[in-house]
N, CA, C and O atoms as CSV, one atom per row, in Angstrom:
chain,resi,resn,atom,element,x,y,z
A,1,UNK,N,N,173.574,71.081,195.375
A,1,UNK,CA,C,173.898,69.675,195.288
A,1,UNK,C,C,172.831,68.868,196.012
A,1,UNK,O,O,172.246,69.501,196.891
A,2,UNK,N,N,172.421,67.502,195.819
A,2,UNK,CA,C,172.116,66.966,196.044
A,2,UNK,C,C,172.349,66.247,197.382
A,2,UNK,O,O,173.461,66.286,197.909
A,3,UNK,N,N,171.504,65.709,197.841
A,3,UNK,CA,C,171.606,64.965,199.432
A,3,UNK,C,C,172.777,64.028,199.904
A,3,UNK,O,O,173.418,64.160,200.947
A,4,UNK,N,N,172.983,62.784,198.673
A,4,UNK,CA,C,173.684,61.609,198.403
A,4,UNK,C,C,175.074,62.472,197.949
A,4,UNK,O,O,176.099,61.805,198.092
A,5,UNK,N,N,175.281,63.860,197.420
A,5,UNK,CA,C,176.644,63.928,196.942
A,5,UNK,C,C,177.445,63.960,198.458
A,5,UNK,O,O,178.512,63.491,198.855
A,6,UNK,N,N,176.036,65.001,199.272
A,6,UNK,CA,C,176.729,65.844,200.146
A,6,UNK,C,C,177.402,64.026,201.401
A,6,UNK,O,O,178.496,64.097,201.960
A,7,UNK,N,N,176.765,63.094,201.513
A,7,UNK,CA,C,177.177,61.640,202.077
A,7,UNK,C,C,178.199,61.206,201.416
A,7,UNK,O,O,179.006,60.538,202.062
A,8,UNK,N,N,178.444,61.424,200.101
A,8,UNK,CA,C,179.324,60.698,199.338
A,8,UNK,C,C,180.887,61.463,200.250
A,8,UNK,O,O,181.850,61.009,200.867
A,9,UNK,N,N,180.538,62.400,199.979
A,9,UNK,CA,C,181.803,64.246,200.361
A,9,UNK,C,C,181.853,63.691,202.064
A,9,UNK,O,O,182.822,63.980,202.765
A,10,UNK,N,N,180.910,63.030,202.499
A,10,UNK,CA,C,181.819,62.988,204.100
A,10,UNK,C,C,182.041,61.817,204.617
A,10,UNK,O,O,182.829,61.805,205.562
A,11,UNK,N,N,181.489,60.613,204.217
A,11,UNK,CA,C,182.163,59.352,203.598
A,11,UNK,C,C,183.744,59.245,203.430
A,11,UNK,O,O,184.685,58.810,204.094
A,12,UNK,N,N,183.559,59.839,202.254
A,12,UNK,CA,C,185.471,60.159,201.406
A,12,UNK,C,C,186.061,60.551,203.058
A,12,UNK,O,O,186.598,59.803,203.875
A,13,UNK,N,N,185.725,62.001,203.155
A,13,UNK,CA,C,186.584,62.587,204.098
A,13,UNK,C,C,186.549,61.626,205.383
A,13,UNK,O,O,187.701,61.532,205.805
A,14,UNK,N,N,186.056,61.215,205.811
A,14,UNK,CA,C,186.195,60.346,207.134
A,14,UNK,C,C,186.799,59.616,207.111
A,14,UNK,O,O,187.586,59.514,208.053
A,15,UNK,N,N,186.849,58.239,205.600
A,15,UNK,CA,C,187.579,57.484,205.502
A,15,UNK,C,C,189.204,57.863,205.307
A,15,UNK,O,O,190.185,57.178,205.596
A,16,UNK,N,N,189.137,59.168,204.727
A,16,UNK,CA,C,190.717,59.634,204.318
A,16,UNK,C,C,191.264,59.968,205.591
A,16,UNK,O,O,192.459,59.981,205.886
A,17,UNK,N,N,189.965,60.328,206.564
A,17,UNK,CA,C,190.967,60.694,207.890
A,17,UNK,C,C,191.164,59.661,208.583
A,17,UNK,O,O,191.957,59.713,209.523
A,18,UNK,N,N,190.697,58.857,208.368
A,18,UNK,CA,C,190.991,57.246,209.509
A,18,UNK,C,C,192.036,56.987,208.723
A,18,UNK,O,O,193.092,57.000,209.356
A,19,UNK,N,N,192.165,56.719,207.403
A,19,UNK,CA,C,193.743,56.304,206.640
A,19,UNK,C,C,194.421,57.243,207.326
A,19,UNK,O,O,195.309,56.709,207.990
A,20,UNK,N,N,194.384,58.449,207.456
A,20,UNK,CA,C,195.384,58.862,208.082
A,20,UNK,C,C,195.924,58.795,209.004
A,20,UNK,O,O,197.063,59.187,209.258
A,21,UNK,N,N,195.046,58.192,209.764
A,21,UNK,CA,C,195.303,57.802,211.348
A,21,UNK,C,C,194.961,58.836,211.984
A,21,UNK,O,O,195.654,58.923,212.997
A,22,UNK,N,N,194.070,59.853,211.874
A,22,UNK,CA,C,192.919,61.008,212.445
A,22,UNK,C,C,191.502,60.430,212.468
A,22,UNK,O,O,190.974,60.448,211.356
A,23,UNK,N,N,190.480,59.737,213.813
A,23,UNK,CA,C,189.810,59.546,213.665
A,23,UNK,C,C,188.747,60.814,214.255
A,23,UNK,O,O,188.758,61.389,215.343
A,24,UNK,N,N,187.927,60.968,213.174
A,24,UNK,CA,C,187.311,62.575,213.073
A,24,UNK,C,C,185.857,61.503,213.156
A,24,UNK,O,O,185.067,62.052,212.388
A,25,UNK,N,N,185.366,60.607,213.568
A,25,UNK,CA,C,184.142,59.938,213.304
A,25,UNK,C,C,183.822,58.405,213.360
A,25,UNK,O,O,182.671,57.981,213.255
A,26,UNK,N,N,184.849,57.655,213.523
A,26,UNK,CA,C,185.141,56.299,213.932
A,26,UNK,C,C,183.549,55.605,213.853
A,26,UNK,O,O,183.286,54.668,213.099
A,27,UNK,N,N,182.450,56.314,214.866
A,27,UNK,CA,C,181.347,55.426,214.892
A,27,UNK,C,C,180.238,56.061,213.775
A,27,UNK,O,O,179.028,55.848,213.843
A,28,UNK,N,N,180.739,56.685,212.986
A,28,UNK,CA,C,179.929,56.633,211.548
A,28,UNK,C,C,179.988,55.856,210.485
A,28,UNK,O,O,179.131,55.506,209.673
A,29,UNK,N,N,181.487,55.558,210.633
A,29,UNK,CA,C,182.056,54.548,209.518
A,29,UNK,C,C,182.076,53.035,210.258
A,29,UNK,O,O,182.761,52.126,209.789
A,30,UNK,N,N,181.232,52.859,211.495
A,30,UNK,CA,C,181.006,51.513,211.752
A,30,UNK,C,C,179.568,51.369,211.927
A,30,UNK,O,O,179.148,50.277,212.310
A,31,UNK,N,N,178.520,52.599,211.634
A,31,UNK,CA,C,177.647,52.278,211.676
A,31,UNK,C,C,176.905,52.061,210.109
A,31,UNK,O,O,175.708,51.777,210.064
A,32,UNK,N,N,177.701,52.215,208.861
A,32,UNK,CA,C,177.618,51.649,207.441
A,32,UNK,C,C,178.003,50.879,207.542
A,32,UNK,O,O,177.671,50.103,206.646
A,33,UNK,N,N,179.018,50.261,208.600
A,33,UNK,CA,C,179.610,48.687,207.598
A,33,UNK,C,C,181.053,48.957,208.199
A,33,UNK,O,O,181.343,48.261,209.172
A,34,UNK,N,N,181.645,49.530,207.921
A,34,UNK,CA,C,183.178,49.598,208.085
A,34,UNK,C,C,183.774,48.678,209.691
A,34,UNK,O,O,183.731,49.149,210.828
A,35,UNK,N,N,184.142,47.700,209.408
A,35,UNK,CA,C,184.971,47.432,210.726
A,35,UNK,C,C,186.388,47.474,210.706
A,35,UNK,O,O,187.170,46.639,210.252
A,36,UNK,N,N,186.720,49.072,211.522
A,36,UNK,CA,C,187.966,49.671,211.412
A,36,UNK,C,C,189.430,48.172,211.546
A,36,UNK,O,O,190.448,47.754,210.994
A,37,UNK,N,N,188.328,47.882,212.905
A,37,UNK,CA,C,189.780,46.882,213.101
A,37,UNK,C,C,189.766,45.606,212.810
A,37,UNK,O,O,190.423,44.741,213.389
A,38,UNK,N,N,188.905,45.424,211.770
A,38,UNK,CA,C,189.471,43.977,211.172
A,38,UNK,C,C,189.853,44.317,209.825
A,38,UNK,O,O,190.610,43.567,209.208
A,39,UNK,N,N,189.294,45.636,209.181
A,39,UNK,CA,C,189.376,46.029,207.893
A,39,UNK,C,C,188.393,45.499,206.892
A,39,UNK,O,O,188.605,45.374,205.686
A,40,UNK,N,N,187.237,45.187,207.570
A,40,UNK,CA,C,186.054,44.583,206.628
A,40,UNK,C,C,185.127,45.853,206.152
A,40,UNK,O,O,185.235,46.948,206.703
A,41,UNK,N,N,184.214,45.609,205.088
A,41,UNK,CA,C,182.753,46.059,205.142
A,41,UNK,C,C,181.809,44.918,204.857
A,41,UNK,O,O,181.811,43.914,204.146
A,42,UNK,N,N,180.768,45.674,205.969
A,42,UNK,CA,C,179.398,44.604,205.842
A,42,UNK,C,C,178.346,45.012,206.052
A,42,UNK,O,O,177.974,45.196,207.211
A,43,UNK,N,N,177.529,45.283,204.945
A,43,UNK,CA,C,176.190,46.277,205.191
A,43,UNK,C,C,174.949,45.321,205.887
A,43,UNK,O,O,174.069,45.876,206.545
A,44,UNK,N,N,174.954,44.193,205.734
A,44,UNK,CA,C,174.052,43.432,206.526
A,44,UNK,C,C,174.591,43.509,207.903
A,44,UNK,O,O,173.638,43.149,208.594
A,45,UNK,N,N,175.587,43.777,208.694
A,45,UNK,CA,C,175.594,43.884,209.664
A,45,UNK,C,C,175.750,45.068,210.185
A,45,UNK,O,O,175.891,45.004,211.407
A,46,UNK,N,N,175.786,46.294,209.687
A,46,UNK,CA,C,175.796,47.489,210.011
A,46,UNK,C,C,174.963,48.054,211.033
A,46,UNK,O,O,173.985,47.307,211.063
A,47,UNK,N,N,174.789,49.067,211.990
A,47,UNK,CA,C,174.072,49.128,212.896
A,47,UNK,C,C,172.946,49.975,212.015
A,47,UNK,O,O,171.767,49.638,212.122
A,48,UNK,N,N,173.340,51.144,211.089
A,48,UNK,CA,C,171.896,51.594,210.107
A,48,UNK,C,C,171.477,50.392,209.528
A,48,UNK,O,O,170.559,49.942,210.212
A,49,UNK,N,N,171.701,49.761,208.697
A,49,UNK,CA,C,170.709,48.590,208.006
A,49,UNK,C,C,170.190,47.683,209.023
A,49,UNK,O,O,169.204,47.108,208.564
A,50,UNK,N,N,170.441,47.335,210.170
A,50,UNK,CA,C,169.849,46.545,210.895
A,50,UNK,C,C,168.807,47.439,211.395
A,50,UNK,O,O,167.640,47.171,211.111
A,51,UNK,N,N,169.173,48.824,212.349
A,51,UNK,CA,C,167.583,49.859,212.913
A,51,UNK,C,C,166.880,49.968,211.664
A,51,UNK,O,O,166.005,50.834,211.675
A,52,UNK,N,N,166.994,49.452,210.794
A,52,UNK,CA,C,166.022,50.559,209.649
A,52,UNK,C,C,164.655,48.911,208.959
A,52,UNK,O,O,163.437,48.939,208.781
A,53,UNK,N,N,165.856,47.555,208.748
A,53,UNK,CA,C,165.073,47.286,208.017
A,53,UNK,C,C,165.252,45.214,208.909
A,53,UNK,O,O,164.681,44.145,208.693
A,54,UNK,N,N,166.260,45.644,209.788
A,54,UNK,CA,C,166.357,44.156,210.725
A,54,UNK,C,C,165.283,44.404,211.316
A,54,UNK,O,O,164.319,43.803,210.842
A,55,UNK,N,N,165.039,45.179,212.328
A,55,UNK,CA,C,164.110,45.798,213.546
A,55,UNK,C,C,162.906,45.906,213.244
A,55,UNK,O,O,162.599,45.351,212.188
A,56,UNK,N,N,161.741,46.657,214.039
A,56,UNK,CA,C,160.532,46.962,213.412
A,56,UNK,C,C,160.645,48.509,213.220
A,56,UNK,O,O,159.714,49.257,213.519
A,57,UNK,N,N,162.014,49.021,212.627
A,57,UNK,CA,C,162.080,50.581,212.732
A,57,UNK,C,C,161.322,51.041,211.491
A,57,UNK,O,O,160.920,52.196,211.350
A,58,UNK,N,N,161.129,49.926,210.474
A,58,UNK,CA,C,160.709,50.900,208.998
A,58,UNK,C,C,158.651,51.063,209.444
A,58,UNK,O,O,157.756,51.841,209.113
A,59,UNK,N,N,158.771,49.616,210.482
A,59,UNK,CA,C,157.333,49.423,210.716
A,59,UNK,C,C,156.380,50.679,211.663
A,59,UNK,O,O,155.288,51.223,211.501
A,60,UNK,N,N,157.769,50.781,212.972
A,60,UNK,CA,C,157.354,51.993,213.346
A,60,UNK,C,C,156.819,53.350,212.769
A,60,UNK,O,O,155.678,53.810,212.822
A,61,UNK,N,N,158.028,53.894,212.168
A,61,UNK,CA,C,157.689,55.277,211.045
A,61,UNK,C,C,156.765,55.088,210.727
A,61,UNK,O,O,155.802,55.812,210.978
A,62,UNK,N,N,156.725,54.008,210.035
A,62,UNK,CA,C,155.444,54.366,208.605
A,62,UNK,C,C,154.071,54.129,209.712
A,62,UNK,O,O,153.053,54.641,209.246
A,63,UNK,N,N,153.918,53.642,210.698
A,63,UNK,CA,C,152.687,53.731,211.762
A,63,UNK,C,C,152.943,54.820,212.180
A,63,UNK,O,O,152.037,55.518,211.726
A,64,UNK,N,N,153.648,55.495,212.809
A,64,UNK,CA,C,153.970,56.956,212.696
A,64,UNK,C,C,153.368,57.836,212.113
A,64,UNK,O,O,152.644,58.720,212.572
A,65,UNK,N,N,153.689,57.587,210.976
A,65,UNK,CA,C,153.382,58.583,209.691
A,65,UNK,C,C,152.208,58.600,209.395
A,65,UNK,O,O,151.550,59.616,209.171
A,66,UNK,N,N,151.668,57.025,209.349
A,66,UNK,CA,C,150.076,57.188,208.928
A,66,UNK,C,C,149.145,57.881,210.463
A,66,UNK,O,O,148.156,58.591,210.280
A,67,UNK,N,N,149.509,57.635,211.522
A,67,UNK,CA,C,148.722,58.424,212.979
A,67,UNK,C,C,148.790,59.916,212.326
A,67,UNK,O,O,147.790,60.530,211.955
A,68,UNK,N,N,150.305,60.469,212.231
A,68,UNK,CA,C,150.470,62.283,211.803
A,68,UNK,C,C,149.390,61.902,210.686
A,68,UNK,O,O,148.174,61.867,210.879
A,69,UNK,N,N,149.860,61.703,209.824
A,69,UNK,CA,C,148.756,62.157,208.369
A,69,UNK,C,C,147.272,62.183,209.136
A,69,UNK,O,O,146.677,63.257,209.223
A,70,UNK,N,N,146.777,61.130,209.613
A,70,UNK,CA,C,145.405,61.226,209.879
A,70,UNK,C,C,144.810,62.037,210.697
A,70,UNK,O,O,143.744,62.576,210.400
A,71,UNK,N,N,145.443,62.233,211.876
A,71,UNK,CA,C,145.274,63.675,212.731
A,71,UNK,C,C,145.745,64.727,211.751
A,71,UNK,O,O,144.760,65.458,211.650
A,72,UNK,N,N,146.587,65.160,211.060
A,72,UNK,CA,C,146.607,66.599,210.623
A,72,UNK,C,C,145.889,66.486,209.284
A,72,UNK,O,O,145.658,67.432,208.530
A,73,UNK,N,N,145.538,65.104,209.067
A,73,UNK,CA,C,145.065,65.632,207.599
A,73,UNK,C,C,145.636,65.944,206.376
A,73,UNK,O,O,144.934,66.331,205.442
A,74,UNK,N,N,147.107,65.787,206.261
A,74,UNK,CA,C,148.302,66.039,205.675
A,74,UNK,C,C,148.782,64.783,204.621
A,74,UNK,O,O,148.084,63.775,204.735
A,75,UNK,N,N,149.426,64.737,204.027
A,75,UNK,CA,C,150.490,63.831,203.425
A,75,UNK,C,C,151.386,63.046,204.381
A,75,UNK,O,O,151.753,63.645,205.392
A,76,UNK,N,N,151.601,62.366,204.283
A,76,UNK,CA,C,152.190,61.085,205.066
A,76,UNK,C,C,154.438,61.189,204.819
A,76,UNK,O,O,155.427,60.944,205.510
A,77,UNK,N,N,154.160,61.655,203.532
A,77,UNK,CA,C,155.501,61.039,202.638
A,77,UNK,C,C,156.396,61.966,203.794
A,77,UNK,O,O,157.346,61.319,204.236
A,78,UNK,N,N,156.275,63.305,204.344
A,78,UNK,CA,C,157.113,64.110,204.600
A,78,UNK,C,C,157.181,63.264,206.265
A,78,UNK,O,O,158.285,62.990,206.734
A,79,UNK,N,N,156.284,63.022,206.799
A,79,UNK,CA,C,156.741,62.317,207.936
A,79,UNK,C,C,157.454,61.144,208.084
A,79,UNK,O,O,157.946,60.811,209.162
A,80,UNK,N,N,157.548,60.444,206.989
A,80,UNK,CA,C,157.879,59.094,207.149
A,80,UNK,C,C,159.190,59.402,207.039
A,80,UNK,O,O,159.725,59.025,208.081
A,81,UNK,N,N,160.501,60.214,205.842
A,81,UNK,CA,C,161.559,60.133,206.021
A,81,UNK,C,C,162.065,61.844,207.055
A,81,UNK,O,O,163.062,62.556,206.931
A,82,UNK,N,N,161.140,61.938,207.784
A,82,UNK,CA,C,161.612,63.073,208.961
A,82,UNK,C,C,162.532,62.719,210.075
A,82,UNK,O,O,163.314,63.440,210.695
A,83,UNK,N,N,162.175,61.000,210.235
A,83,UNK,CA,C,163.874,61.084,211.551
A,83,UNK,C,C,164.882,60.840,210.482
A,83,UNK,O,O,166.022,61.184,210.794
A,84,UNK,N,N,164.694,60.195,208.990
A,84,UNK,CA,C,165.750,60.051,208.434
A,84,UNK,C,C,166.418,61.238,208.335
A,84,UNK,O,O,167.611,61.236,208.637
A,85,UNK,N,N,165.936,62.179,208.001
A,85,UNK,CA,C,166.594,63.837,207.511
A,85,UNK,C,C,167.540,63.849,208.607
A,85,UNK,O,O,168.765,63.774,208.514
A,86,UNK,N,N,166.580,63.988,210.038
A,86,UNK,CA,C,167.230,64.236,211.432
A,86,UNK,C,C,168.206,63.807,211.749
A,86,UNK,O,O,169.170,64.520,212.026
A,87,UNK,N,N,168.226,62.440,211.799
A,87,UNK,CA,C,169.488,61.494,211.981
A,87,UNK,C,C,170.821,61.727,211.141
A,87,UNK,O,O,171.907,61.686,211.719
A,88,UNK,N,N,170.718,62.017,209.528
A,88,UNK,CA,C,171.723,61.866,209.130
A,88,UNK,C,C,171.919,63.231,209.132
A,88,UNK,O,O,172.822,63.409,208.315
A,89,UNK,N,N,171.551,64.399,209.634
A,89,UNK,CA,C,172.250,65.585,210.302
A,89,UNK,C,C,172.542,65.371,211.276
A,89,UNK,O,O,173.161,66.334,211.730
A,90,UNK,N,N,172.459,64.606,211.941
A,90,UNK,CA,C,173.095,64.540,213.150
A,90,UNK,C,C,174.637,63.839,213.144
A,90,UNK,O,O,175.726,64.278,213.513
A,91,UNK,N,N,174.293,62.764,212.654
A,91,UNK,CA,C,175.181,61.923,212.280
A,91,UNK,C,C,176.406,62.724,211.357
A,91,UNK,O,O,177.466,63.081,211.871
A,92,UNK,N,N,176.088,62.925,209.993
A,92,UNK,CA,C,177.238,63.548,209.217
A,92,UNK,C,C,177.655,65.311,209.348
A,92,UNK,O,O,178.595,65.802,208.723
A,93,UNK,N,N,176.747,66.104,210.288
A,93,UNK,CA,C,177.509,66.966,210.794
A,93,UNK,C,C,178.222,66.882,211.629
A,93,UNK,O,O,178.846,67.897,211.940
A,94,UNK,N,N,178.459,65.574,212.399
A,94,UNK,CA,C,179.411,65.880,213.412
A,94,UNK,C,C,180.375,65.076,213.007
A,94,UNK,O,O,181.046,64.455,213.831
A,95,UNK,N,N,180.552,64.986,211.870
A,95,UNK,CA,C,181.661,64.562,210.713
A,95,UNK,C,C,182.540,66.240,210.862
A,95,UNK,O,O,183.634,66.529,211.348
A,96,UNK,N,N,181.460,67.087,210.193
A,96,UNK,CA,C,182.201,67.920,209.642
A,96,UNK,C,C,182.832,68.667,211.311
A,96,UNK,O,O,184.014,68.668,211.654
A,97,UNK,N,N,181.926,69.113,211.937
A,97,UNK,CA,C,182.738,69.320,213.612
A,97,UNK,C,C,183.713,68.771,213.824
A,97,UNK,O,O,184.611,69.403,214.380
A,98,UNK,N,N,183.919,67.348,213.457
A,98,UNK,CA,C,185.012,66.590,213.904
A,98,UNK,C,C,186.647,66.973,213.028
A,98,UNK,O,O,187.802,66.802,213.416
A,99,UNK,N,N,186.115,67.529,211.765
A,99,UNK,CA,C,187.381,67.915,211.128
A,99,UNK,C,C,187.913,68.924,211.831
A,99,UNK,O,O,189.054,69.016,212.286
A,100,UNK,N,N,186.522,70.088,211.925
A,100,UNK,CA,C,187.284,71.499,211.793
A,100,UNK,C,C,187.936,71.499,213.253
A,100,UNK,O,O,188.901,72.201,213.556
A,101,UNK,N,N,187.128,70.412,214.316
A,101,UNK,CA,C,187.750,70.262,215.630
A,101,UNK,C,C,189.718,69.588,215.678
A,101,UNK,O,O,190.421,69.814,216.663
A,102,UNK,N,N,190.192,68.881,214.561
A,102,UNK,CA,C,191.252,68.632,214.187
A,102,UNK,C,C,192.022,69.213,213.948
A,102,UNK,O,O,193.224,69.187,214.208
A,103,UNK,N,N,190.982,70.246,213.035
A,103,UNK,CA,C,192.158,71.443,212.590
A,103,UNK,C,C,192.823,72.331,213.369
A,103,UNK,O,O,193.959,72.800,213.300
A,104,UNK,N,N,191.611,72.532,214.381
A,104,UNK,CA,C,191.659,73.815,215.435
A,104,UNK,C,C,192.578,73.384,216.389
A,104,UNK,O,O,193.050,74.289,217.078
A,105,UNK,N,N,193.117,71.799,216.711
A,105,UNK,CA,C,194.151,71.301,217.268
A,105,UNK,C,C,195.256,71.988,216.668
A,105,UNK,O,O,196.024,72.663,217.353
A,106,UNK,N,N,195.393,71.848,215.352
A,106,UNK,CA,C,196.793,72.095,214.863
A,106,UNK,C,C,196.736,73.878,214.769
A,106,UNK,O,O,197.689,74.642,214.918
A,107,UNK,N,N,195.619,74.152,214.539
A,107,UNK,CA,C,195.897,76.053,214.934
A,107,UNK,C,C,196.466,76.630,213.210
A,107,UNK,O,O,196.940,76.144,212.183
A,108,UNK,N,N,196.097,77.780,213.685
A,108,UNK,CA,C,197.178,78.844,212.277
A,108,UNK,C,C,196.406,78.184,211.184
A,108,UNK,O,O,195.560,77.290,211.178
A,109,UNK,N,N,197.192,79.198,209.900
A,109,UNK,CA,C,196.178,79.263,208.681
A,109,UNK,C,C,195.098,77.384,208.626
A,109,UNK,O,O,193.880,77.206,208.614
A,110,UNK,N,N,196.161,76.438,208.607
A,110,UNK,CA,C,195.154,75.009,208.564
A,110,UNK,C,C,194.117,75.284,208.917
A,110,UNK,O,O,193.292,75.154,208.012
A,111,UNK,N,N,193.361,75.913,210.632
A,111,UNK,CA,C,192.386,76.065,210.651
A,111,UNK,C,C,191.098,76.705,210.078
A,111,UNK,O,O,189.988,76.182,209.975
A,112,UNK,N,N,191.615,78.346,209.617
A,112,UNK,CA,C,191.279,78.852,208.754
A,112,UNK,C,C,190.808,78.359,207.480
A,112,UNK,O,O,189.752,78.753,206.985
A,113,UNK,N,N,191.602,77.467,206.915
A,113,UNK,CA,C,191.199,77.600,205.419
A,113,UNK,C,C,190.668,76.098,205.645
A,113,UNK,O,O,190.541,75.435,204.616
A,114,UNK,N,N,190.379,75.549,206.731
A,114,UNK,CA,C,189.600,73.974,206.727
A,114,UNK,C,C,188.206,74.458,206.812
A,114,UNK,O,O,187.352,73.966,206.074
A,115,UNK,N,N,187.924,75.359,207.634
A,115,UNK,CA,C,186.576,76.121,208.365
A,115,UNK,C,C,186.443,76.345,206.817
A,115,UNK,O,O,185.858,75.492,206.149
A,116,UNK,N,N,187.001,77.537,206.189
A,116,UNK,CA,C,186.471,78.132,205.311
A,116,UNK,C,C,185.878,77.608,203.986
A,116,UNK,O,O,185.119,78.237,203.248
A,117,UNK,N,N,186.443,76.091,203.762
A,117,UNK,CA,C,185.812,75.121,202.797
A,117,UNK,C,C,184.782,74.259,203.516
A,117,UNK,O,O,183.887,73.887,202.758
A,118,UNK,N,N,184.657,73.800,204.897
A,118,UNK,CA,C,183.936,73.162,205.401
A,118,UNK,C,C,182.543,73.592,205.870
A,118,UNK,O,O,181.506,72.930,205.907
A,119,UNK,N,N,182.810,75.062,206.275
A,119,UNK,CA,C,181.789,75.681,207.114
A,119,UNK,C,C,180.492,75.672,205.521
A,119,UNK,O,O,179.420,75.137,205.804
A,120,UNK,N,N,180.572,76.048,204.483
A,120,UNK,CA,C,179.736,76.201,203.724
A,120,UNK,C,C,178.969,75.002,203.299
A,120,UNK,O,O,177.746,74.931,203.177
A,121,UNK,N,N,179.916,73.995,203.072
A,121,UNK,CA,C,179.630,72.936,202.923
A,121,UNK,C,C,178.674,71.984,204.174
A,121,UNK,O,O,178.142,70.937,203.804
A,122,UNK,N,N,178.559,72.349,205.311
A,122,UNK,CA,C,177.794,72.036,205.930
A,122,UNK,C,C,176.599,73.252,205.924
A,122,UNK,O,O,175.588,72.893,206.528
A,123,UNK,N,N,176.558,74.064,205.586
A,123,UNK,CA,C,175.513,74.858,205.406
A,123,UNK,C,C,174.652,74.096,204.272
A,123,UNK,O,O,173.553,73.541,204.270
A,124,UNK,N,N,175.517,74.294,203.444
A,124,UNK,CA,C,175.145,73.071,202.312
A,124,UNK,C,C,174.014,72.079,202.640
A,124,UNK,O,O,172.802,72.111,202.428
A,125,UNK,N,N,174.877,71.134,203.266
A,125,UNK,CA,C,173.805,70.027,203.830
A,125,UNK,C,C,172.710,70.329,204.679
A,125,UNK,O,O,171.729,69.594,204.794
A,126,UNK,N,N,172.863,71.367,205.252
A,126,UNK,CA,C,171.757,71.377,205.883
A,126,UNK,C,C,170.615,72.135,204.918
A,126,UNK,O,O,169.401,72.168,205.115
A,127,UNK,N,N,171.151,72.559,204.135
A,127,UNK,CA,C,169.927,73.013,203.067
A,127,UNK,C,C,169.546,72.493,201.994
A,127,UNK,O,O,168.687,72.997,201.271
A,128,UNK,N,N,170.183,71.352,201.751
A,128,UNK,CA,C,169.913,69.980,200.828
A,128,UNK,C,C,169.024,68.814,201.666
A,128,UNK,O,O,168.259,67.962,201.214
A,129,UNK,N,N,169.407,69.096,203.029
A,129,UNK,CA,C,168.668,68.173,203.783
A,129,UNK,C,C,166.857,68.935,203.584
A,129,UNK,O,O,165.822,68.274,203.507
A,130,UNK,N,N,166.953,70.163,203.552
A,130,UNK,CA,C,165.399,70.915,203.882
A,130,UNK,C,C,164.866,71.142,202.860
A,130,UNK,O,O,163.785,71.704,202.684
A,131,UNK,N,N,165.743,70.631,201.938
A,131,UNK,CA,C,165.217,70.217,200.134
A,131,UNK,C,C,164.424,69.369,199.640
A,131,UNK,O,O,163.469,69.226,198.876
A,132,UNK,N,N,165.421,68.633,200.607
A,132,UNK,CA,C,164.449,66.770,200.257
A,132,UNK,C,C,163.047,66.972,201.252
A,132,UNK,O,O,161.878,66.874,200.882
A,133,UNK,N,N,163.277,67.113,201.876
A,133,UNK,CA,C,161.937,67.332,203.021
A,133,UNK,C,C,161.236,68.136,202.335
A,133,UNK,O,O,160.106,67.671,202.186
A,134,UNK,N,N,161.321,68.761,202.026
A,134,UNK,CA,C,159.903,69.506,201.009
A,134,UNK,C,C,159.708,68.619,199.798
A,134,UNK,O,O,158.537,68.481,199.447
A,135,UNK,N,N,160.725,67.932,199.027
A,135,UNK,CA,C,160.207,67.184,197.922
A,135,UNK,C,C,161.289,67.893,196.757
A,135,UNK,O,O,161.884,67.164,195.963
A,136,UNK,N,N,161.447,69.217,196.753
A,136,UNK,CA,C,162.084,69.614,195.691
A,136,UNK,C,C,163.525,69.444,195.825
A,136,UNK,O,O,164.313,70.390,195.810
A,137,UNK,N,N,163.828,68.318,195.945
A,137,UNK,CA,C,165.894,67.676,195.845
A,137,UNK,C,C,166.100,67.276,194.430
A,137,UNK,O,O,167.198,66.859,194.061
C-alpha cells in the first residue's frame, strides 16, 4: 500500500477513538486541524500547515537539501522530503502504540487480536515510508 492509504487507516482510527471517548492521539488530530473541543476543522490553522508552509520551514529544507546535494554530490529530492518521512513516523506510529497501549489496558484476547492486525500494519508503514524515500511508492 501506499503512503497516503497507510494516513488515511490512522486518521479513521484516531478519530473513531476520540468518538469513542478513547483518546489514543489527541495531539495528532490537532495538529491537522481538528479542534477536539470546539468540534471544528481548520487546516490554515493547523500546527503542520503552519511549520511547513506559514514559517520558513519549506525554506529551510530545501537550503538543506541543496548544502547535502552539493557536498555529496547526490540528488537533492531524497533530502528534501527526509524529515517529512521522519516526522510522520513519528507522529502516526505513536497512533498505532497508542491503540495497542488501550488494548493492553483492557487485557485478554482484545489485546491479542488488536496487536495482531495492528502490529503488521505498522510494519507496513514503515516500509511504505522507505518506499517513498527511495522513489519507488
Amino acid at each position: 500500500m501506499k503512503v497516503w492509504n497507510y494516513v488515511v487507516i490512522i486518521i479513521g482510527m484516531a478519530l473513531l477513538f476520540e468518538i469513542a471517548g478513547m483518546s489514543v492521539h489527541a495531539e495528532l488530530l490537532n495538529k491537522i486541524g481538528f479542534n477536539l473541543a470546539a468540534g471544528t476543522f481548520s487546516l490554515k490553522t493547523s500546527a503542520l500547515y503552519l511549520g511547513i508552509f506559514g514559517t520558513a520551514g519549506i525554506l529551510i529544507g530545501l537550503g538543506a537539501a541543496i548544502a547535502i546535494g552539493f557536498v555529496t554530490k547526490s540528488s537533492t529530492e531524497n533530502y528534501v522530503i527526509l524529515p517529512f518521512i521522519i516526522g510522520s513516523c513519528v507522529i502516526f506510529a505513536s497512533t498505532f502504540i497508542g491503540i495497542i497501549e488501550r488494548a493492553s489496558v483492557i487485557g485478554g484476547w482484545i489485546f491479542y487480536l488488536t496487536a495482531l492486525i495492528l502490529v503488521p500494519l505498522a510494519f507496513g508503514f514503515v516500509f511504505a515510508l522507505i518506499e517513498f524515500f527511495r522513489g519507488t511508492d
